[in-house]
Structures are given as structure tokens and as C-alpha cells.
C-alpha positions as a Markdown table, in Angstrom:
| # | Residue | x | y | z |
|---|---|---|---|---|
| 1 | Unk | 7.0 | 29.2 | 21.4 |
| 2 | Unk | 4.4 | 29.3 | 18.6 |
| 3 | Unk | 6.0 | 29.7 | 15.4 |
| 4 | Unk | 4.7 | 31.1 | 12.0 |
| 5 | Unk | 6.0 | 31.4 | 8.6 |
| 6 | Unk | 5.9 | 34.6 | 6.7 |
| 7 | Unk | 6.3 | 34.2 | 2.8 |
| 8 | Unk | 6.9 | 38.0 | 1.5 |
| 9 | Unk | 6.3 | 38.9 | -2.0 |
| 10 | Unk | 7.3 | 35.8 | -3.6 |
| 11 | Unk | 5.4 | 36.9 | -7.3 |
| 12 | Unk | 5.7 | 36.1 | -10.5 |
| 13 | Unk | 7.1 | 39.3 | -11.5 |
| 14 | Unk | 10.7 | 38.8 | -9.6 |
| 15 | Unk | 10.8 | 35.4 | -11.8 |
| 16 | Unk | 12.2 | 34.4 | -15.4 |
| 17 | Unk | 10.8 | 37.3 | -18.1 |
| 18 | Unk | 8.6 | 39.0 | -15.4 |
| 19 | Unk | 8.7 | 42.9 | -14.5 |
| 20 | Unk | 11.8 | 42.9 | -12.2 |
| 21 | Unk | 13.5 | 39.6 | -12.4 |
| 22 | Unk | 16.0 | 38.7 | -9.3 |
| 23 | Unk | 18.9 | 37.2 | -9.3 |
| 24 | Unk | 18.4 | 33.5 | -8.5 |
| 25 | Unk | 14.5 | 33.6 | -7.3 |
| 26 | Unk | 14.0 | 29.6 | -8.7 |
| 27 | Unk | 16.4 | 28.7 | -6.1 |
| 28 | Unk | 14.8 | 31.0 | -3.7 |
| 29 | Unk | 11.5 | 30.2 | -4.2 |
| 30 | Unk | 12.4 | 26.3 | -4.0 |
| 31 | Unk | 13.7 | 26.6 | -0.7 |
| 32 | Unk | 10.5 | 28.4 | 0.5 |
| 33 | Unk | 8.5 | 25.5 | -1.2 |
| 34 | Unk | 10.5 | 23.2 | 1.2 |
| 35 | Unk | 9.9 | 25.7 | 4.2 |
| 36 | Unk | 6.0 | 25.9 | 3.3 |
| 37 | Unk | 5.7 | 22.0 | 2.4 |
| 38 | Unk | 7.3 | 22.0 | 6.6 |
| 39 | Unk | 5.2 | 24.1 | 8.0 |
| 40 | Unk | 2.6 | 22.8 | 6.1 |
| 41 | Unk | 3.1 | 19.0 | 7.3 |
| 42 | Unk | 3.2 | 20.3 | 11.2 |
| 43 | Unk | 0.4 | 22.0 | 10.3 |
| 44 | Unk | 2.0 | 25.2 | 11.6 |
| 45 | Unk | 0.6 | 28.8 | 10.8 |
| 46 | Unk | 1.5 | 30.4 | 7.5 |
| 47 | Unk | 1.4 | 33.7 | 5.9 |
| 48 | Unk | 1.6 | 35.0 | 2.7 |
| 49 | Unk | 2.3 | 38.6 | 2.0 |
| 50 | Unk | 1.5 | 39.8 | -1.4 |
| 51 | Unk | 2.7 | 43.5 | -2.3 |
| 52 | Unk | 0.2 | 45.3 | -4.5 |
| 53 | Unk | -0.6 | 49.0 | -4.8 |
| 54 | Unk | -3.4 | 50.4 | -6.5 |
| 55 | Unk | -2.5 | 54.1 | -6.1 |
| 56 | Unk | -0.3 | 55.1 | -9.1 |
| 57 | Unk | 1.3 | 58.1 | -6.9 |
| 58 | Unk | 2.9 | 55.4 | -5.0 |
| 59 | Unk | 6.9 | 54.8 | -5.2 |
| 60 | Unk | 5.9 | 51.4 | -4.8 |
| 61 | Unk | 2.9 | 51.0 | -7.6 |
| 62 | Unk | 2.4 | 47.6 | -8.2 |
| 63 | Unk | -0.7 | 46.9 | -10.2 |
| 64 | Unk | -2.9 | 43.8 | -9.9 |
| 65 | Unk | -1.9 | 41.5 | -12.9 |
| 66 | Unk | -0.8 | 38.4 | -14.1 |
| 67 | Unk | 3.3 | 39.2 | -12.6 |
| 68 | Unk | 1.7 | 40.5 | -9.3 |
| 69 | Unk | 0.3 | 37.1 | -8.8 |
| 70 | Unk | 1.4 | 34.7 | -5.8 |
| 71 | Unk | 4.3 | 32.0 | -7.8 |
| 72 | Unk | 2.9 | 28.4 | -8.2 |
| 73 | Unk | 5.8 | 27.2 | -5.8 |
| 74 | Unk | 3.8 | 28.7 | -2.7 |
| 75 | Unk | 0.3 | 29.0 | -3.7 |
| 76 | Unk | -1.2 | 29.7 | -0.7 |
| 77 | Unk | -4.4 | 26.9 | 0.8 |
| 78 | Unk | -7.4 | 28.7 | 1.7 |
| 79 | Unk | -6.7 | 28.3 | 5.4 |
| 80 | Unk | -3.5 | 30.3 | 5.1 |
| 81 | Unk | -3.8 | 33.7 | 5.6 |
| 82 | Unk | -3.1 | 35.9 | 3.0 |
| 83 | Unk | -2.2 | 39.7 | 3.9 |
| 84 | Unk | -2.0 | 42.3 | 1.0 |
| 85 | Unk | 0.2 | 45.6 | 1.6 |
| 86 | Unk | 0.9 | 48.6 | -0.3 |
| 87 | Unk | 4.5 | 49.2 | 1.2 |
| 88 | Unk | 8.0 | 47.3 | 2.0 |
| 89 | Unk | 7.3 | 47.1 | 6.1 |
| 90 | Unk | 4.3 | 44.0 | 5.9 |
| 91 | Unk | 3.3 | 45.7 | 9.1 |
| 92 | Unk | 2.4 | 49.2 | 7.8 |
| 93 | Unk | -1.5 | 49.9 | 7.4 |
| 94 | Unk | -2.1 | 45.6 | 7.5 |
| 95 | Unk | -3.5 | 43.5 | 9.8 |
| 96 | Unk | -0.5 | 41.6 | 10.1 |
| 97 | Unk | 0.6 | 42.8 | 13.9 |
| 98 | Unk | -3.0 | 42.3 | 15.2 |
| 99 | Unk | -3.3 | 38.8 | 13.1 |
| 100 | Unk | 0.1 | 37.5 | 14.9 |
| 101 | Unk | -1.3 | 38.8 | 17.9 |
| 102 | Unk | -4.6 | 37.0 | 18.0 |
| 103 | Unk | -2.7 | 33.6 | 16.9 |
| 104 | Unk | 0.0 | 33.9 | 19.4 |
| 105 | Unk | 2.8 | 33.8 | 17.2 |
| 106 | Unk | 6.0 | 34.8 | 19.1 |
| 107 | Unk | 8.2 | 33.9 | 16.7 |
| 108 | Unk | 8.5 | 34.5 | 13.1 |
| 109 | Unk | 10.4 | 32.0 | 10.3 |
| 110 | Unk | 10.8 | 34.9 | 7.4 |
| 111 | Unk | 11.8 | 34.3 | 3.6 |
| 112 | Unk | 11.0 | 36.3 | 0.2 |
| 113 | Unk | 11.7 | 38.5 | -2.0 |
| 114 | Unk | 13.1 | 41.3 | -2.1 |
| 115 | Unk | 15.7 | 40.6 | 0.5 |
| 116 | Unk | 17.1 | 44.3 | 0.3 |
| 117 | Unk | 13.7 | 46.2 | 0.5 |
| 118 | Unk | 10.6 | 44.2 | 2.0 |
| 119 | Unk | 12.0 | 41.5 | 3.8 |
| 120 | Unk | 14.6 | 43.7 | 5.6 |
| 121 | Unk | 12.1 | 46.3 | 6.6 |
| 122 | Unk | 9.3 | 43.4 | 7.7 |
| 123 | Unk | 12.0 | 41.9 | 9.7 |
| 124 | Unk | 13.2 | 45.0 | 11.6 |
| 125 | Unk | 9.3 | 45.9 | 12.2 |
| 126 | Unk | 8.7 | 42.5 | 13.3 |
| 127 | Unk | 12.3 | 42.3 | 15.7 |
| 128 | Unk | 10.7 | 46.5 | 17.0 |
| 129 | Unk | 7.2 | 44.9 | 17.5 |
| 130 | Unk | 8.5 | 41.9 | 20.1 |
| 131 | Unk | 9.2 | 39.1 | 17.7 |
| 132 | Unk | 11.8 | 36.5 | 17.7 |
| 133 | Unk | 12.6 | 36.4 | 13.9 |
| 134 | Unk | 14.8 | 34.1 | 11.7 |
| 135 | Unk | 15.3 | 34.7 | 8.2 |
| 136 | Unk | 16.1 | 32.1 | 5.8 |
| 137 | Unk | 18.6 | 33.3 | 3.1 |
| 138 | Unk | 18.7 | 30.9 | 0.4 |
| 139 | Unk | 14.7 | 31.5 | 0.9 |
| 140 | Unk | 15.2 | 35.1 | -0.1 |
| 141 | Unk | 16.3 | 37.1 | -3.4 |
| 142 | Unk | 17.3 | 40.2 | -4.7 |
| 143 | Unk | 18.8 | 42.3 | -7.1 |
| 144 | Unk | 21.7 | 44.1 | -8.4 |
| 145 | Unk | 21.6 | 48.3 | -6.9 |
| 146 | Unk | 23.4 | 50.9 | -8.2 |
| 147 | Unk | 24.9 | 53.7 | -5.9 |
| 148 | Unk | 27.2 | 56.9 | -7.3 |
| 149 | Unk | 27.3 | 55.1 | -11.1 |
| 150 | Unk | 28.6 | 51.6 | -9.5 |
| 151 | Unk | 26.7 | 48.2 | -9.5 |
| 152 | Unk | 26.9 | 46.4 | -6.3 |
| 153 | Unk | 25.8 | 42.6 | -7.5 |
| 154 | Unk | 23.3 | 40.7 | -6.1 |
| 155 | Unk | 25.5 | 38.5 | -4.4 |
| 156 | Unk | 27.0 | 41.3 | -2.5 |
| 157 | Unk | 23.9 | 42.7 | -1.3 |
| 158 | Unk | 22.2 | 40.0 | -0.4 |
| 159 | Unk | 25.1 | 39.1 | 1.9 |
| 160 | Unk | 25.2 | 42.6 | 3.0 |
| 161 | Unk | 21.6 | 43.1 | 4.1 |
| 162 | Unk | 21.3 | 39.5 | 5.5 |
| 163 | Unk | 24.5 | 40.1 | 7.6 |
| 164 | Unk | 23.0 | 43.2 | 8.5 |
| 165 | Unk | 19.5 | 41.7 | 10.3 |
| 166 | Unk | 21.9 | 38.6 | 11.7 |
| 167 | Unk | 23.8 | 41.4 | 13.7 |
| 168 | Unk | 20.8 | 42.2 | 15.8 |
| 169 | Unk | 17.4 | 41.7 | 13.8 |
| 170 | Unk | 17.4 | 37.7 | 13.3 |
| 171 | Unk | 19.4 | 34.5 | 13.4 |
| 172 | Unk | 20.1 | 34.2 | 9.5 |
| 173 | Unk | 20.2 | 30.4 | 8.6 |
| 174 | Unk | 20.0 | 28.6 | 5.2 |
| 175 | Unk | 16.8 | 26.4 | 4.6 |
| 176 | Unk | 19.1 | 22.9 | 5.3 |
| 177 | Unk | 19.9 | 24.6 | 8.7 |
| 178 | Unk | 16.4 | 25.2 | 9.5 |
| 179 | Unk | 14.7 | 21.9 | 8.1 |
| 180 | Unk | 17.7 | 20.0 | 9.9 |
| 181 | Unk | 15.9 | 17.2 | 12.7 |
């Protein structure tokens, strides 16, 4: 089954003093390091997402500066395809679909940030659209939410959301589980 990596949104502004810093995204950017230096070596296909938005109406208005940026950790190669979006799903209004398509790709190895917003709804498009998808958690980050004037932390949502996709959407493994021989 060919196999692909997705990297979603992994951009300096989720990092240390950037716009909308996650909770742990060193750690979760380290472990997709170790996925991409992987797929790298087998020379397997990979994909970088990168989330910008140049339409200030947009809930998701993301301008293109310094903190919008791809992180060092997985600077993409210029043989990896890089595929920028304007909204959560990495499907909507991209070549993405039609790019997996062409390649073959049956099966989708998906990490990022934010695990709560774009990696959730890439992976449900990707699990609607006929993918086999597994999502590597300690590859993905979020954030503390809020709901009815109580903080849920990080901790509990990313558990939440990546339980969530595991129940139907993906097998959810941790970066040692995948890289395992």
C-alpha cells in the first residue's frame, strides 16, 4: 500500500513567543522531524501543508509572515510537495485529493498542529475520501479551549480529539510505535 506523509501546519507561529503558541509543539515538532528524516530515508512521498489566508474576512486569517513560515524542524526539499490552504480540512479548495490521487497514495501517516482543528478535520476528510489514515500523536499539538467560562487543558484535549479519530477515523500511535522495525 503506498504510503505518504502529511505534515499539517507545523509553523513557527504555534512555537516559543509566536502568534498562538501550543502546548508542547518542540516535542511535537521533534517527533515529526524523526517521521520526516523516515520517510525521507525510504524516500517515501511527503507533504507539507501550510495554512495561510490572505482574505481578512476569513475566521481563519492567517497572513503570510515570518510566524506563518514552515519550522526549521521540517523544512520541506524542493521535491516535496508543498500544498497551501486557506481552511482546517487540507482537502477544501487544494489539490491535495487529486495530488494523492495521481501518486497513488492509499494510505496516509498524519501529524501537526493543531491537533483539535486541522489535523482532526484533514483526517476525517482524508478517512470520507477512501484513505487508510494513522495519526501520530506525540507528532501533533494543541492548545488549551475554553467552553461555558471553563479551561479544558491541552492535555485533555488532545487526548480527547485523538481518542476521538482512533474510534473510527485512524489508528492513533506514538512516533516510537510507528518508527518501531
Amino acid at each position: 500500500m503506498k504510503t505518504a506523509l502529511v505534515l499539517i501546519d507545523i509553523q513557527n507561529d504555534y512555537f516559543k513567543d509566536g502568534k498562538m503558541e501550543l502546548y508542547n509543539p518542540e516535542k511535537a515538532g521533534d517527533n515529526a522531524k524523526l517521521l520526516l528524516n523516515a520517510f525521507r530515508k525510504n524516500k517515501m512521498p511527503v507533504i507539507h501543508i501550510q495554512h495561510l489566508s490572505t482574505r481578512p474576512e476569513s475566521a481563519f486569517f492567517i497572513p503570510q509572515t515570518p510566524g506563518a513560515e514552515i519550522n526549521e524542524r521540517v523544512s520541506p526539499l524542493n521535491n516535496e510537495k508543498i500544498i497551501i490552504k486557506h481552511y482546517p480540512n487540507s482537502f477544501r479548495e487544494t489539490d491535495l485529493l487529486d495530488y494523492l490521487k495521481n501518486m497513488g497514495i492509499e494510505k496516509l501517516v498524519i501529524c501537526g498542529m493543531m491537533t483539535h482543528m486541522c489535523v482532526d478535520a484533514t483526517t476525517r476528510a482524508a478517512k470520507d475520501f477512501g484513505f487508510e489514515c494513522l495519526v501520530i500523536g506525540d507528532a501533533c499539538a494543541t492548545k488549551d479551549l475554553e467552553i461555558n467560562n471553563e479551561t479544558v487543558k491541552a492535555s485533555e484535549v488532545q487526548k480527547s480529539f485523538l481518542s476521538a479519530l482512533n474510534y473510527f477515523y485512524a489508528s492513533v500511535l506514538t512516533s516510537e510505535q510507528f518508527l518501531k522495525p
